[in-house]
C-alpha positions as CSV (number, residue, x, y, z in Angstrom):
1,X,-31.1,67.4,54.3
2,X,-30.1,68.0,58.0
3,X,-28.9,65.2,60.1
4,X,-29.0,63.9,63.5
5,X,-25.3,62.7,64.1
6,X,-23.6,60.6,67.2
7,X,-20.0,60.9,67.5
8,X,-19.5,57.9,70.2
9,X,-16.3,56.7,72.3
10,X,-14.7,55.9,75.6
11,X,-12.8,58.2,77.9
12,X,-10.3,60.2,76.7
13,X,-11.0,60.2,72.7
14,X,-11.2,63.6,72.1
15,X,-15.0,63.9,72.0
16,X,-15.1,67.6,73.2
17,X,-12.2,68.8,71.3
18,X,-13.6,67.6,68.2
19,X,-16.7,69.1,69.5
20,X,-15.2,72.5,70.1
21,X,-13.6,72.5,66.9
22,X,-16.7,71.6,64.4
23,X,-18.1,74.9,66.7
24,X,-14.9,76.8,65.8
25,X,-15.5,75.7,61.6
26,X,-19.0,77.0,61.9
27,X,-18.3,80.0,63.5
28,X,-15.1,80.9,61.8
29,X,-17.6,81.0,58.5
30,X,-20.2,83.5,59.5
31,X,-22.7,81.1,61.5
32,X,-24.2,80.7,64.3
33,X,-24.0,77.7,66.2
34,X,-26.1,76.4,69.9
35,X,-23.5,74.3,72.6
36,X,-25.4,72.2,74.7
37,X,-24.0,69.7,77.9
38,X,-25.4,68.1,80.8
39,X,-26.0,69.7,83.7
40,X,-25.2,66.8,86.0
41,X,-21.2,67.8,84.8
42,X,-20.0,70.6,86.8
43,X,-16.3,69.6,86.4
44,X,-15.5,72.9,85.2
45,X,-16.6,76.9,85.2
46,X,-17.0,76.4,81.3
47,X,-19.6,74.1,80.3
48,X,-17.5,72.5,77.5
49,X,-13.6,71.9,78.5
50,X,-11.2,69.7,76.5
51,X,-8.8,67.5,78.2
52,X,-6.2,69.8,76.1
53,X,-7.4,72.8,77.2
54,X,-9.9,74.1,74.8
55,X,-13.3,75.2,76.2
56,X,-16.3,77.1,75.4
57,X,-19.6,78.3,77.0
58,X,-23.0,76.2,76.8
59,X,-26.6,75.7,78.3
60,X,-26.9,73.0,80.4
61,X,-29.2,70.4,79.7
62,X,-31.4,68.2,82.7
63,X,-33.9,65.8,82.1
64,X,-36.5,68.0,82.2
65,X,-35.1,70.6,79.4
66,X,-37.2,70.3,76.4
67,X,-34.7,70.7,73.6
68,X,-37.0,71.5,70.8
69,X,-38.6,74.5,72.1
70,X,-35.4,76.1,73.6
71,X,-33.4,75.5,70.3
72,X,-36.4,76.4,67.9
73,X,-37.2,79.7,70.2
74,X,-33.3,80.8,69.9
75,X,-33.3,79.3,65.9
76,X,-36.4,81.8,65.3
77,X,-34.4,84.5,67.1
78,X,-30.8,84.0,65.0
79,X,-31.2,81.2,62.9
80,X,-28.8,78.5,63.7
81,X,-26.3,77.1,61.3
82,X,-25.6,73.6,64.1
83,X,-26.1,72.3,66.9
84,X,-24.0,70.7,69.5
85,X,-24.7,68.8,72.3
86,X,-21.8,67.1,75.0
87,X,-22.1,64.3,77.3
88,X,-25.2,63.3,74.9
89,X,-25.0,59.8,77.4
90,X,-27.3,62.0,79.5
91,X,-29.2,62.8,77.8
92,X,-32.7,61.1,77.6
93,X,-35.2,59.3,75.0
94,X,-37.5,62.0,74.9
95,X,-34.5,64.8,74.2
96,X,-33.0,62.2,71.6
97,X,-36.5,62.0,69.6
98,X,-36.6,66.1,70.3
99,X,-33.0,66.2,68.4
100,X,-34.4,64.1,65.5
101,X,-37.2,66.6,65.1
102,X,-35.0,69.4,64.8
103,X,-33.2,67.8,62.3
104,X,-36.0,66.8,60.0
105,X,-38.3,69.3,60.8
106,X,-36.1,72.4,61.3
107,X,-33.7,71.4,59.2
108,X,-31.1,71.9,61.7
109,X,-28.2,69.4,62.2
110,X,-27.3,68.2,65.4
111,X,-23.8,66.5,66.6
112,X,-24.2,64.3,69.4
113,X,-21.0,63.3,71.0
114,X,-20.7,61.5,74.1
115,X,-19.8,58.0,75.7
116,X,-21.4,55.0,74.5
117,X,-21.1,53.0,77.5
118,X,-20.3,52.9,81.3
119,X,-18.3,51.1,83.2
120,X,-20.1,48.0,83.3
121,X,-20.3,47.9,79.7
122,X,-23.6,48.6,79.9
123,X,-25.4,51.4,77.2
124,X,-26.2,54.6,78.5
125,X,-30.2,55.4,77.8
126,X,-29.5,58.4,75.8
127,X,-26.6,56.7,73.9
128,X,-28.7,53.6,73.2
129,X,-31.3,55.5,71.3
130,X,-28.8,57.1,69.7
131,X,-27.6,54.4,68.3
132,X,-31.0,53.3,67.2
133,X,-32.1,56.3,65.6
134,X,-29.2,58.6,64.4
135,X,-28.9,59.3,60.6
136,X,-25.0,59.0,61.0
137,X,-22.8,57.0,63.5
138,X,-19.1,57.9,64.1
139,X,-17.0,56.1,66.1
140,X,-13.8,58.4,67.8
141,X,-10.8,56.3,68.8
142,X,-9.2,56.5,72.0
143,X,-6.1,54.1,73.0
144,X,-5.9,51.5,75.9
145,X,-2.0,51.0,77.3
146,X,-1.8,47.8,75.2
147,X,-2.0,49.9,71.8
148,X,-5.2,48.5,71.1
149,X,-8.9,50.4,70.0
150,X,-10.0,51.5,73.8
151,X,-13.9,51.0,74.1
152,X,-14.1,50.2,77.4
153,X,-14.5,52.8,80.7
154,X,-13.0,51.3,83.9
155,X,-14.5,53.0,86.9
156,X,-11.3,52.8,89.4
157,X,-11.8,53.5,93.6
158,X,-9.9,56.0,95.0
159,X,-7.4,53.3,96.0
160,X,-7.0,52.3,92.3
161,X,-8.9,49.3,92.3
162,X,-11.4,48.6,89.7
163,X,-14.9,49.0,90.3
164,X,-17.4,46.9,88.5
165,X,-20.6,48.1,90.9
166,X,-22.5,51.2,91.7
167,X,-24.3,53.7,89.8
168,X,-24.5,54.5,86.2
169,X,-23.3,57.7,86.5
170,X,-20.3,59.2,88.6
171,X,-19.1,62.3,87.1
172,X,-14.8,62.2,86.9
173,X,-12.0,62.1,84.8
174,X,-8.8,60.8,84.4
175,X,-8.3,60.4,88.2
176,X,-11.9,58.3,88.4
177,X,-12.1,56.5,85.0
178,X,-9.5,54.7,82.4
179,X,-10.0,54.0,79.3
180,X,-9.0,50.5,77.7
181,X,-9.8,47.5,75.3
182,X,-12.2,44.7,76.1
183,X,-9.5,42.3,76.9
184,X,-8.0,44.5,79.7
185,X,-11.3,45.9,80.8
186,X,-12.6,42.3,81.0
187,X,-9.4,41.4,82.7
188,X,-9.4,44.2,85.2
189,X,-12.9,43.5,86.3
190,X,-12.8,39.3,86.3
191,X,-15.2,38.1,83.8
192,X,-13.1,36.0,81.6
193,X,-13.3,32.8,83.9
C-alpha cells in the first residue's frame, strides 16, 4: 500500500538532502521517480539544491498546479516508482488532498518534506494538513547553538535583529533565517515575560 509521507523540520535539517538522496535510491534501482518544489523559491538555477551542494532538476509547483493530473498524465506515460515534493509548506489544501489521492488511488507514494512552521511559530497551511492527514509523520533534526532539538525558525533583519512580524513567507536562507530551540526562539523574540 502506497503512502503519503511528511518528512517535517526547521531550517537547516537536511530536508532536501535527504530528499535528493531517497531520489538517488530510486533511481540507482531502475525507477523512475517525479521532483516537485515550489515555485515561489527561486533561490537557485536548480529547482532542488542542498545546503551541501547536492541538487537536482524539478517542476515547479504554484497554487494553481493541479498535482493529480500532471503526475497521473506523466505516471501513464512512464510509470512512476515515487514521488517527491520540496518546500511542501507551500503547498496548499487542495494539492495535499491531490497527494493523498495519488497515493491511495494510484498507488503512488509521495514524500513530502518541508518546514513545519514559520517564524512566528505559526503552521504553514500546507504543513498543517499535512500533519492532519499523512499516513506517516517523520520528524528530521536540526541543531540550535545550545545543542538542543532546533524546531524553531527565527526570521532575522538584515541588521541581525530578530523579526517576530511580517508575512508568512520570505524566501532565504542562512543569511535570513536561524534555526533554534523554543527556549532561545522564545527568548530571541520576547515572549517568556
Amino acid at each position: 500500500m502506497a503512502k503519503l509521507y511528511f518528512y517535517y523540520a526547521s531550517m537547516n535539517a537536511g530536508k532536501s538532502t535527504t530528499l535528493l538522496q531517497a531520489d538517488f535510491n530510486y533511481r540507482e534501482r531502475g525507477m523512475a521517480t517525479m521532483l516537485w518544489t515550489a515555485a515561489i523559491d527561486t533561490r537557485s538555477d536548480a529547482a532542488i539544491a542542498s545546503r551541501i551542494g547536492l541538487e537536482a532538476d524539478a517542476r515547479r509547483f504554484t497554487p494553481g498546479t493541479n498535482l493529480w493530473t500532471e503526475i497521473s498524465a506523466q505516471h501513464a506515460e512512464t510509470p512512476l516508482a515515487c514521488v517527491l515534493i520540496d518546500e511542501a509548506q507551500f503547498l496548499t489544501a487542495t494539492q495535499v488532498w491531490q497527494c493523498a489521492r495519488l497515493a491511495d488511488e494510484a498507488g503512488m507514494p509521495v514524500l513530502c518534506y518541508g518546514l513545519r512552521t514559520d517564524f512566528r511559530g505559526d503552521l504553514f497551511p500546507g504543513s498543517a494538513v499535512l500533519l492532519g492527514v499523512a499516513d506517516s509523520l517523520q520528524e528530521l533534526k536540526a541543531v540550535c547553538h545550545c545543542g538542543r532539538k532546533a524546531t524553531m525558525n527565527l526570521r532575522m533583519s538584515d541588521t541581525g535583529e530578530a523579526v517576530g512580524e511580517g508575512a508568512q513567507t520570505e524566501i532565504g536562507g542562512n543569511e535570513r533565517y536561524v534555526a533554534l530551540c523554543r527556549r532561545h526562539f522564545a527568548k530571541q523574540l520576547a515572549m517568556y515575560r
